[in-house]
DOLOZA-501796 format. One line per field, with one value per residue: x, y, z of N, C-alpha, C in turn; residue number from 0. Coordinates in pm, whole numbers, plus 50000, padded with zeros to 5 digits. Layout:
# DOLOZA-501796
n.u X_...
n.v Y_...
n.w Z_...
ca.u X_...
ca.v Y_...
ca.w Z_...
c.u X_...
c.v Y_...
c.w Z_...
pos NUM_...
//
This chain:
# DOLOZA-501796
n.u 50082_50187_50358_50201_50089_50351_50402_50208_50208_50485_50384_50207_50392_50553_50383_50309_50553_50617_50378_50458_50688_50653_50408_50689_50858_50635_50607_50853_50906_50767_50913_51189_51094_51039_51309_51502_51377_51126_50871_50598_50547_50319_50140_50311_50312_50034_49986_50206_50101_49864_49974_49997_49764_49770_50046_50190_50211_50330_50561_50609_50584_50847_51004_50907_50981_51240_51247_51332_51083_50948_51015_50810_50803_50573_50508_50406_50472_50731_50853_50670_50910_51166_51150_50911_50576_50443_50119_49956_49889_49549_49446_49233_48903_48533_48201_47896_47665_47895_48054_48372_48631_48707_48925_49080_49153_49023_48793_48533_48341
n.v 49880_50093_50148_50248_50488_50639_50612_50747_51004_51021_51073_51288_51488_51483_51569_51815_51967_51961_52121_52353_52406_52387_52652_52886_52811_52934_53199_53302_53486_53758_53791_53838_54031_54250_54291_54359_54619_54659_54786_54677_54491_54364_54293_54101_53936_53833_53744_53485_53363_53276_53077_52863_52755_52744_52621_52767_52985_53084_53003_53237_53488_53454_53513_53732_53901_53923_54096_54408_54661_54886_55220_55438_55752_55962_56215_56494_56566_56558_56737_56949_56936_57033_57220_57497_57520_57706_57793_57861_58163_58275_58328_58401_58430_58336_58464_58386_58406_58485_58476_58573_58550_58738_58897_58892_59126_59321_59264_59433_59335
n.w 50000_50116_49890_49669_49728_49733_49436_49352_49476_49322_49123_49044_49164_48947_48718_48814_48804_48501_48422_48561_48436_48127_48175_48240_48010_47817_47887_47876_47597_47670_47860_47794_47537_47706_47861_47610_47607_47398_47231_47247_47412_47584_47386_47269_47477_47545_47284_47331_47519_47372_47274_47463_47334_47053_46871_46711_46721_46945_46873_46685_46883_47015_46808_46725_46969_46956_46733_46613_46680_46443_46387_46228_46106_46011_45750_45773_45968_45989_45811_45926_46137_46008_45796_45807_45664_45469_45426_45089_44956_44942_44615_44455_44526_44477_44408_44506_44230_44049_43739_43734_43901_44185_44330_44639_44783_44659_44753_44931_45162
ca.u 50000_50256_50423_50099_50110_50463_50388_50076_50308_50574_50364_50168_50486_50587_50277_50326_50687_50557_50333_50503_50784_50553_50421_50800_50857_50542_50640_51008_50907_50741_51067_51300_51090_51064_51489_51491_51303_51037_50769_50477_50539_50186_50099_50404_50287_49919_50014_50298_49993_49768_50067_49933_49662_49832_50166_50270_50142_50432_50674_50597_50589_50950_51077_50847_51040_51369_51250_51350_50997_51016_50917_50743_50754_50444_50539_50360_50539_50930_50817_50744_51016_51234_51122_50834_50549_50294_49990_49971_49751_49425_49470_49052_48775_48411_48072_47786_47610_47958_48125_48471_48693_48739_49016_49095_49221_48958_48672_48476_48233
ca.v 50000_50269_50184_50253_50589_50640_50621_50826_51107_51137_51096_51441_51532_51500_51661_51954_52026_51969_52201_52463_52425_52493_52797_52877_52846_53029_53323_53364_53547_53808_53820_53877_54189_54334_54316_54466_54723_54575_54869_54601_54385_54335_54228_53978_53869_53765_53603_53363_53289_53194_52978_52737_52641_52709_52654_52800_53176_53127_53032_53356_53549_53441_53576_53886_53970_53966_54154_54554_54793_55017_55344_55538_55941_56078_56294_56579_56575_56517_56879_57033_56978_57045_57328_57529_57459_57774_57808_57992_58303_58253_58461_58441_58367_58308_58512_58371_58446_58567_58398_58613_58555_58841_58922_58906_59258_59417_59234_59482_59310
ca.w 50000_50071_49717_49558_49757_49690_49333_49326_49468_49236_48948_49096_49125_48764_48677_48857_48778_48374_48387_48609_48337_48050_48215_48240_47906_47776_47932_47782_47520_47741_47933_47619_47501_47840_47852_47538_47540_47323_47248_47235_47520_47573_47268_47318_47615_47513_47166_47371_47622_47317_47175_47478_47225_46944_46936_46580_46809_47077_46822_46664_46999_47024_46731_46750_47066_46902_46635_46682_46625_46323_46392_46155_46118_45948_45637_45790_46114_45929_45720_45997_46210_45899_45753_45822_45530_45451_45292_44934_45002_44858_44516_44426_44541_44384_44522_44446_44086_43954_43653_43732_44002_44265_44411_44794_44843_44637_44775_45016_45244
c.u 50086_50321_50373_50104_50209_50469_50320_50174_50401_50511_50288_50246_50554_50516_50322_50427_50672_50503_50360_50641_50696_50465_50566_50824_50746_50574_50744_50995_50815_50873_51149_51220_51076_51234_51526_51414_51194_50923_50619_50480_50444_50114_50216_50354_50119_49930_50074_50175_49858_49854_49998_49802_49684_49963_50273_50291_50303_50556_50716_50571_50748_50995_51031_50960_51203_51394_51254_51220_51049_50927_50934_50710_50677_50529_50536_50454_50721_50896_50799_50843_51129_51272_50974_50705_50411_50246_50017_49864_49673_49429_49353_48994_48647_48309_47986_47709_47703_48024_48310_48512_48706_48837_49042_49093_49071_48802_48609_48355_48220
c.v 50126_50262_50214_50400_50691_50705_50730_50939_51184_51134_51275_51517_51610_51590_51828_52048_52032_52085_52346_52496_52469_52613_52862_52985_52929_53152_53406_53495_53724_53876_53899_53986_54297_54371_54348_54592_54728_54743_54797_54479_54331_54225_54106_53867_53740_53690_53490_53294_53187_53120_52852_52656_52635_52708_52696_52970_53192_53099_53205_53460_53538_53500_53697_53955_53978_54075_54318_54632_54872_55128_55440_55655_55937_56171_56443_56630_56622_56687_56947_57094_56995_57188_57406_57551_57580_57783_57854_58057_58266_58390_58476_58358_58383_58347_58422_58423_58494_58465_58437_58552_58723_58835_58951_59054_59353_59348_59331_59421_59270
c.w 50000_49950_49603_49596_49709_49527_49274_49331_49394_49074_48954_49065_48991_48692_48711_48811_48584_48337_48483_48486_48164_48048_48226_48111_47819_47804_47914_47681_47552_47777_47836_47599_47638_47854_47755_47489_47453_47351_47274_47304_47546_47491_47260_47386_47581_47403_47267_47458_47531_47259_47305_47434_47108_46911_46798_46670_46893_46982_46752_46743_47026_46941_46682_46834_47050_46804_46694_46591_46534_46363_46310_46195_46015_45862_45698_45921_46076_45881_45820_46109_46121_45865_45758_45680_45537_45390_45213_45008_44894_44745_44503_44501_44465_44449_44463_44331_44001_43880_43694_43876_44075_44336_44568_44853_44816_44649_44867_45063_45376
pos 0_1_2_3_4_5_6_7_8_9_10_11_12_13_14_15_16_17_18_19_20_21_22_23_24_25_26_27_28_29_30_31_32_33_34_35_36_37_38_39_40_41_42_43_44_45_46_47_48_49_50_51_52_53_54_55_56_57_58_59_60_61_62_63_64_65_66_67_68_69_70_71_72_73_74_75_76_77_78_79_80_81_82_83_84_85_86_87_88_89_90_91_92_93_94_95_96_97_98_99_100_101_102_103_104_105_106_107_108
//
């Protein structure tokens, strides 16, 4: 009887240490973009957690978190910390019922 006990134990055992080691490993890739700096740790973090049902997700959570963020400047942003970018002055404008253009300066109203 106690070798049936015995048994029972370290198979628990086994269990336990299994799946405390696959939580472990799930979580690496978490780790790794956190120690680099990783801008999207997050998003790291929850893919590697759905790799425990799919496990193509955590391979690709791993090599996400090696991968270095590209960060993108905006066109608009690069121009104007560059060079300052101003309007054209409105040369005409159009009243209502007129075929001609009018001129800005010599509009009175």
């Amino acid at each position: 009887m106690s070798l049936e006990i015995a048994s029972l134990l370290l198979i628990l055992f086994a269990v336990i240490i299994i799946v405390w080691g696959i939580a472990v490993v799930h979580t690496l890739p978490g780790k790794i973009a956190k120690k680099r700096g990783h801008s999207q740790v997050e998003a790291i973090e929850i893919t590697s957690y759905l790799g425990l049902l799919v496990f193509p997700l955590w391979m690709g959570a791993l090599i996400w978190s090696y991968l270095v963020p590209v960060k993108l400047k905006a066109t608009v942003e690069t121009q104007a910390k560059d060079k300052p970018v101003a309007s054209p002055p409105l040369a005409a404008t159009l009243q209502v019922g007129d075929d001609q253009p009018v001129q800005a300066q010599d509009k009175e109203t």
